[in-house]
C-alpha positions as a Markdown table, in Angstrom:
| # | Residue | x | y | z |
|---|---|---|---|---|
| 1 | Unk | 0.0 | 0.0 | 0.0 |
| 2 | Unk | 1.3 | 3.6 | -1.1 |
| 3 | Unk | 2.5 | 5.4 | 2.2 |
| 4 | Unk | -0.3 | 8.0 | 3.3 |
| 5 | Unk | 0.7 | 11.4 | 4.1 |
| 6 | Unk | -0.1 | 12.4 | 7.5 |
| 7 | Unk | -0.2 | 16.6 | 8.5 |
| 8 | Unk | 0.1 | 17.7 | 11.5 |
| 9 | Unk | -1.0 | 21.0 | 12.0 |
| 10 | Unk | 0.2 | 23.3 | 15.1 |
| 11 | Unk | 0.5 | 20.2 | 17.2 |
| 12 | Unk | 4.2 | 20.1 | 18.0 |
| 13 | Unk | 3.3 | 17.3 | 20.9 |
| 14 | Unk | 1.3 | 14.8 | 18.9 |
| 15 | Unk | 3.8 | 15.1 | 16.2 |
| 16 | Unk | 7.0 | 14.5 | 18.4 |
| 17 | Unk | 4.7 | 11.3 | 19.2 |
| 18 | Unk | 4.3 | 10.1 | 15.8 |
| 19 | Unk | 7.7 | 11.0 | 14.5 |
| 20 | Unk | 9.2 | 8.3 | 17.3 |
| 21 | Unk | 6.9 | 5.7 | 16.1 |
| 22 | Unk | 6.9 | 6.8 | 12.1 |
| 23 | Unk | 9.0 | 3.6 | 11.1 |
| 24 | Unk | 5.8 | 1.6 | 12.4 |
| 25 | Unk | 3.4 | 3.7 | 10.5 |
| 26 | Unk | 2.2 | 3.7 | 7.2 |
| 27 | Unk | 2.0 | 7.8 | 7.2 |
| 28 | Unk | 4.7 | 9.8 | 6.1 |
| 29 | Unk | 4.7 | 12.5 | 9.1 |
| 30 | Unk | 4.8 | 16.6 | 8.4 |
| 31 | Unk | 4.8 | 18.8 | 11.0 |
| 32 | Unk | 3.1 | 21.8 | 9.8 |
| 33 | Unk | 2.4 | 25.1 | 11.9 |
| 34 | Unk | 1.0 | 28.0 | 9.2 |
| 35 | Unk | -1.5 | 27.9 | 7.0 |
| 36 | Unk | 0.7 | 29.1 | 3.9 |
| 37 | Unk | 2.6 | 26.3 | 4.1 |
| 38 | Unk | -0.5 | 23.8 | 4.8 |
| 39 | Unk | -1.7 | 25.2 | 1.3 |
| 40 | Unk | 1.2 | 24.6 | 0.2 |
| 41 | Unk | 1.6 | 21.0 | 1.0 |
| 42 | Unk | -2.1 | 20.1 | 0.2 |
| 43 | Unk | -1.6 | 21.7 | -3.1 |
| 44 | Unk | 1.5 | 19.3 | -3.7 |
| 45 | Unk | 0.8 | 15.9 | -1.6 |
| 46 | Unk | -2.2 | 13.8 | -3.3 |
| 47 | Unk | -3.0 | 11.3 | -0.4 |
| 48 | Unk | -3.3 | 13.8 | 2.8 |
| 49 | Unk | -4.4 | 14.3 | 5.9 |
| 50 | Unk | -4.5 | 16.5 | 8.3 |
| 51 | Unk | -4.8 | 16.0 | 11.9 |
| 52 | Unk | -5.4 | 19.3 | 14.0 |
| 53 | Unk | -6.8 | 20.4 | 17.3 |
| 54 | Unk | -9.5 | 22.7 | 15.3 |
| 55 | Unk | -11.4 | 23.1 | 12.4 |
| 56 | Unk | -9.4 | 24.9 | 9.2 |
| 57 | Unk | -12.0 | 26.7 | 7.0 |
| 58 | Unk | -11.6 | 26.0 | 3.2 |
| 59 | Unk | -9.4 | 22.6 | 3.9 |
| 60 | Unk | -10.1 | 19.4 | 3.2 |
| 61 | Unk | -8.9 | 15.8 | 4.3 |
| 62 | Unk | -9.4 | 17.2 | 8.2 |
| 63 | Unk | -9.4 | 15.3 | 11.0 |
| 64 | Unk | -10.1 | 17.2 | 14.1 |
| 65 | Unk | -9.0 | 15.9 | 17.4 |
| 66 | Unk | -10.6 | 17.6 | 19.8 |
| 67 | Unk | -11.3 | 14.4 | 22.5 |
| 68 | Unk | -7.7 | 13.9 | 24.6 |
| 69 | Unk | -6.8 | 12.1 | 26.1 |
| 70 | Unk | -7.4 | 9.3 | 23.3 |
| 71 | Unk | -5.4 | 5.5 | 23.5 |
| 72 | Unk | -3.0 | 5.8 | 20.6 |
| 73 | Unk | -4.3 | 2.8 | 19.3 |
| 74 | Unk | -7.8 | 4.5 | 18.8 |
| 75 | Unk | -5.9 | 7.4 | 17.1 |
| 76 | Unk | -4.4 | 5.3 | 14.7 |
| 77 | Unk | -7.8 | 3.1 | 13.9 |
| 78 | Unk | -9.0 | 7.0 | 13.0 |
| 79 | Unk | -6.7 | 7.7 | 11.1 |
| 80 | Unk | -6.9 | 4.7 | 9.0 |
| 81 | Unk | -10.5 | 5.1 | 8.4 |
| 82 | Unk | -10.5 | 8.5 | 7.3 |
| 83 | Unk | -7.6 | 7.8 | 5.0 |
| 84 | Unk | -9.8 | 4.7 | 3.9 |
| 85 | Unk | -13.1 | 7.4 | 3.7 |
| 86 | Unk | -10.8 | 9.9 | 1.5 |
| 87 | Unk | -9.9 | 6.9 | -1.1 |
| 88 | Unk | -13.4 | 5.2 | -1.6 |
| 89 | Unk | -14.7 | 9.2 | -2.0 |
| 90 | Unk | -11.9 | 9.6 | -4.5 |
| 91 | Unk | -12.8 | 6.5 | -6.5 |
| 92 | Unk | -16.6 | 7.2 | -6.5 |
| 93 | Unk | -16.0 | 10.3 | -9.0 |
| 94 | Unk | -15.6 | 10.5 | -12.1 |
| 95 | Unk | -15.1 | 13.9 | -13.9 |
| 96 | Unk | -16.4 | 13.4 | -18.0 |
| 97 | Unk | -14.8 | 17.3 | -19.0 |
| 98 | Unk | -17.1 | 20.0 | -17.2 |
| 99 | Unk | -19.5 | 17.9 | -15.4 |
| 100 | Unk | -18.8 | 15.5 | -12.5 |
| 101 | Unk | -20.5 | 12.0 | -12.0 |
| 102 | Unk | -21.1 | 10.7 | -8.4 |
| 103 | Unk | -21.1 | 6.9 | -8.7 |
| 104 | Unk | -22.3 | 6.6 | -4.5 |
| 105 | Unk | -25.6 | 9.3 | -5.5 |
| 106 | Unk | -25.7 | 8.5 | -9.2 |
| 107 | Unk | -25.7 | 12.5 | -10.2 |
| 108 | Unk | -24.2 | 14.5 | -12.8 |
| 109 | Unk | -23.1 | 17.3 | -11.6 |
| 110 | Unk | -22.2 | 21.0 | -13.1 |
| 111 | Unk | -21.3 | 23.4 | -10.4 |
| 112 | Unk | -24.6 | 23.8 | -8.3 |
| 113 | Unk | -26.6 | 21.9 | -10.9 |
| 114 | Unk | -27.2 | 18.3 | -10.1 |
| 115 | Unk | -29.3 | 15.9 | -12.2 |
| 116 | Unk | -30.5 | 12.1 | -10.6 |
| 117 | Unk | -29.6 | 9.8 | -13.6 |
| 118 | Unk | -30.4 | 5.6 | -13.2 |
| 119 | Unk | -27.6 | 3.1 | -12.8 |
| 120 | Unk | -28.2 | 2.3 | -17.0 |
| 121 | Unk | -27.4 | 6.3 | -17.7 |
| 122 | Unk | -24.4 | 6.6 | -15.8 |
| 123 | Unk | -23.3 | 3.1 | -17.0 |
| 124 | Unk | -23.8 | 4.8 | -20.5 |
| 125 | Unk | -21.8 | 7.6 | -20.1 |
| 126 | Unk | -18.7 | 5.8 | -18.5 |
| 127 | Unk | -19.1 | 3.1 | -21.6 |
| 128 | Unk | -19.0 | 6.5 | -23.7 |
| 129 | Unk | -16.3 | 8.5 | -21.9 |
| 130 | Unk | -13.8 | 5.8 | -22.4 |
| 131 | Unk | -13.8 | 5.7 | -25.9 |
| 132 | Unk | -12.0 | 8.4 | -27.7 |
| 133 | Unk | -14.5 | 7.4 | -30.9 |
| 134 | Unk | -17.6 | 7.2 | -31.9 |
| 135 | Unk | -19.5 | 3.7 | -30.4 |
| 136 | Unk | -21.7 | 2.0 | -32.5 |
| 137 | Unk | -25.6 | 1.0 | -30.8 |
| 138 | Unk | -24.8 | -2.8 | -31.2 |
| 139 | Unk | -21.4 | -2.1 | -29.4 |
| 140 | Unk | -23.3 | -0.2 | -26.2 |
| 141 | Unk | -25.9 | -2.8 | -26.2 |
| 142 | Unk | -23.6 | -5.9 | -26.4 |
| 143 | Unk | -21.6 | -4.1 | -23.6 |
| 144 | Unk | -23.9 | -2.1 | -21.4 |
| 145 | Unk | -26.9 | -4.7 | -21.5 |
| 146 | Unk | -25.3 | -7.5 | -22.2 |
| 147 | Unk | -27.4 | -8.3 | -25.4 |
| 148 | Unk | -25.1 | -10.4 | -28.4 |
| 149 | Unk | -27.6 | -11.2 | -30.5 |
| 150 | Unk | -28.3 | -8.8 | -33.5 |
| 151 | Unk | -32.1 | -8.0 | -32.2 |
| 152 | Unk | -33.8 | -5.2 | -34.0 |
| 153 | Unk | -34.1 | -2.9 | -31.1 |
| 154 | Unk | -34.3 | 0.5 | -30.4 |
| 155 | Unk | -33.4 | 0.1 | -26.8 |
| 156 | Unk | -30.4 | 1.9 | -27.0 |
| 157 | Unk | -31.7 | 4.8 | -29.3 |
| 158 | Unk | -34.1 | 5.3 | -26.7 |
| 159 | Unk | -31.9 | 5.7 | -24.0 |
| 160 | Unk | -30.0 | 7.7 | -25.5 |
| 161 | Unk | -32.7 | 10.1 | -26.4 |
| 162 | Unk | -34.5 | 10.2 | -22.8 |
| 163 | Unk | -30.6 | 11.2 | -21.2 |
| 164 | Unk | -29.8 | 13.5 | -23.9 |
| 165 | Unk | -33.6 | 15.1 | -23.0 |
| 166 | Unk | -32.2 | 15.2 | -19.1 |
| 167 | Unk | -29.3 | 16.5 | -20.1 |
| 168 | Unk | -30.8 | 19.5 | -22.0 |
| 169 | Unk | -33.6 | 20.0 | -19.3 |
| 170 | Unk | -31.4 | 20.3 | -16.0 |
| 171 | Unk | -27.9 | 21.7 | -17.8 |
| 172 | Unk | -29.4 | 23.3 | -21.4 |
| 173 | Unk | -26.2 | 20.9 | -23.1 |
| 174 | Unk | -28.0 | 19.9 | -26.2 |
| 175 | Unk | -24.0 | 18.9 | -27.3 |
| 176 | Unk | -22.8 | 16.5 | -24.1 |
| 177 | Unk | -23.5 | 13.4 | -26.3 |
| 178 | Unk | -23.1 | 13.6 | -29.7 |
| 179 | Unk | -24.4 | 11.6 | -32.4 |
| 180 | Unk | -22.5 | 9.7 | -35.3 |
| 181 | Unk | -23.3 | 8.5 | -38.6 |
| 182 | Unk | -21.1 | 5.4 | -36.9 |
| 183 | Unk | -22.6 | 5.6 | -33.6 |
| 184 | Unk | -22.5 | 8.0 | -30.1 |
| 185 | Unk | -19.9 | 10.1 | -28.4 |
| 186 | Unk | -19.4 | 12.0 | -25.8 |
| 187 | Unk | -17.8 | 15.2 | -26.7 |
C-alpha cells in the first residue's frame, strides 16, 4: 500500500509522538504550523491528511482531534479510516470534461446543478467517456446490457434520447453526447 501522508497542524506534541513511532506507521509525518505552508503542501501531496486540534475553513482531508486524552491505538484506527473514507470518495468520482459524475448518489453534476440519472445512464456515459471514438448502438448494447444477439431494437436509441432530454432540461447541453453517422460520443 502507497505510504499516506499524514499533517500535523500546530500540534508540535502529537507530532513528536508520531515522529518516534513513524518507522511503524504507514504515514509519512509533516509537521506543519501556518497555514501558507498547509496550502502549500495540500496543493503538492495527493493522499493527505491533516490532523489538528481545530477546524481549518476551506481545507479538506481534516481530521479534528478535539477528544484527549485518546489510546494511541484509537488514534491510529482514525486515522486509517478517514484515509480509507478519502480513497473510496476519491474512487466514487468520475469527472467526464465540465461535469462530474457521483457513482455513491448516481448525479451528474455542473457546479450547483445536479441531475438524478439511473444506474443504466451513468453506466452509458462511462461506456462512452472511455472511448475516444464514436460507439456503434450494437457495441453499447452488447456491452452495457449484455445483449449479443443482432435483435432489432431500439433500446439503445431510446436511452439515448430520454438522457440527452435530461441532459438538455437540467444543464441546457443539447451537445454532451453527440451523435455519429457510426454511432455515439461523448464530446
Amino acid at each position: 500500500m502507497d505510504k499516506q501522508n499524514l499533517i500535523i497542524f500546530k500540534f508540535k506534541s502529537l507530532y513528536e509522538i508520531f515522529e518516534e513511532l513513524e518507522e511503524n506507521l504507514n504515514f509519512k509525518i509533516f509537521d506543519i504550523s501556518n497555514e501558507k505552508t498547509l496550502k502549500d503542501k495540500s496543493n503538492i501531496l495527493q493522499n493527505y491528511l491533516i490532523i489538528t486540534k481545530k477546524k481549518i475553513d476551506d481545507t479538506n482531508n481534516q481530521f479534528i482531534l478535539n477528544q484527549i486524552p485518546i489510546k494511541l491505538s484509537k488514534l491510529i484506527e482514525n486515522l486509517n479510516i478517514q484515509f480509507l473514507k478519502i480513497q473510496f470518495s476519491k474512487k466514487s468520482e468520475i469527472i467526464i470534461g465540465k461535469y462530474k459524475i457521483d457513482l455513491n448518489s448516481r448525479k451528474l453534476i455542473l457546479k450547483d446543478l445536479m441531475l438524478k440519472l439511473t444506474e443504466k445512464e451513468i453506466n452509458i456515459l462511462i461506456y462512452l467517456f472511455k472511448s475516444s471514438s464514436p460507439i456503434a448502438v450494437d457495441q453499447l448494447q452488447s456491452n452495457v446490457w449484455g445483449h449479443h444477439t443482432k435483435l432489432e431494437t431500439h433500446t439503445v436509441e431510446t436511452h439515448i434520447y430520454r438522457l440527452r432530454k435530461k441532459i438538455l432540461k437540467a444543464f441546457n447541453d443539447n451537445n454532451f453526447i453527440i451523435s455519429h453517422k457510426n454511432g455515439y460520443q461523448i464530446k
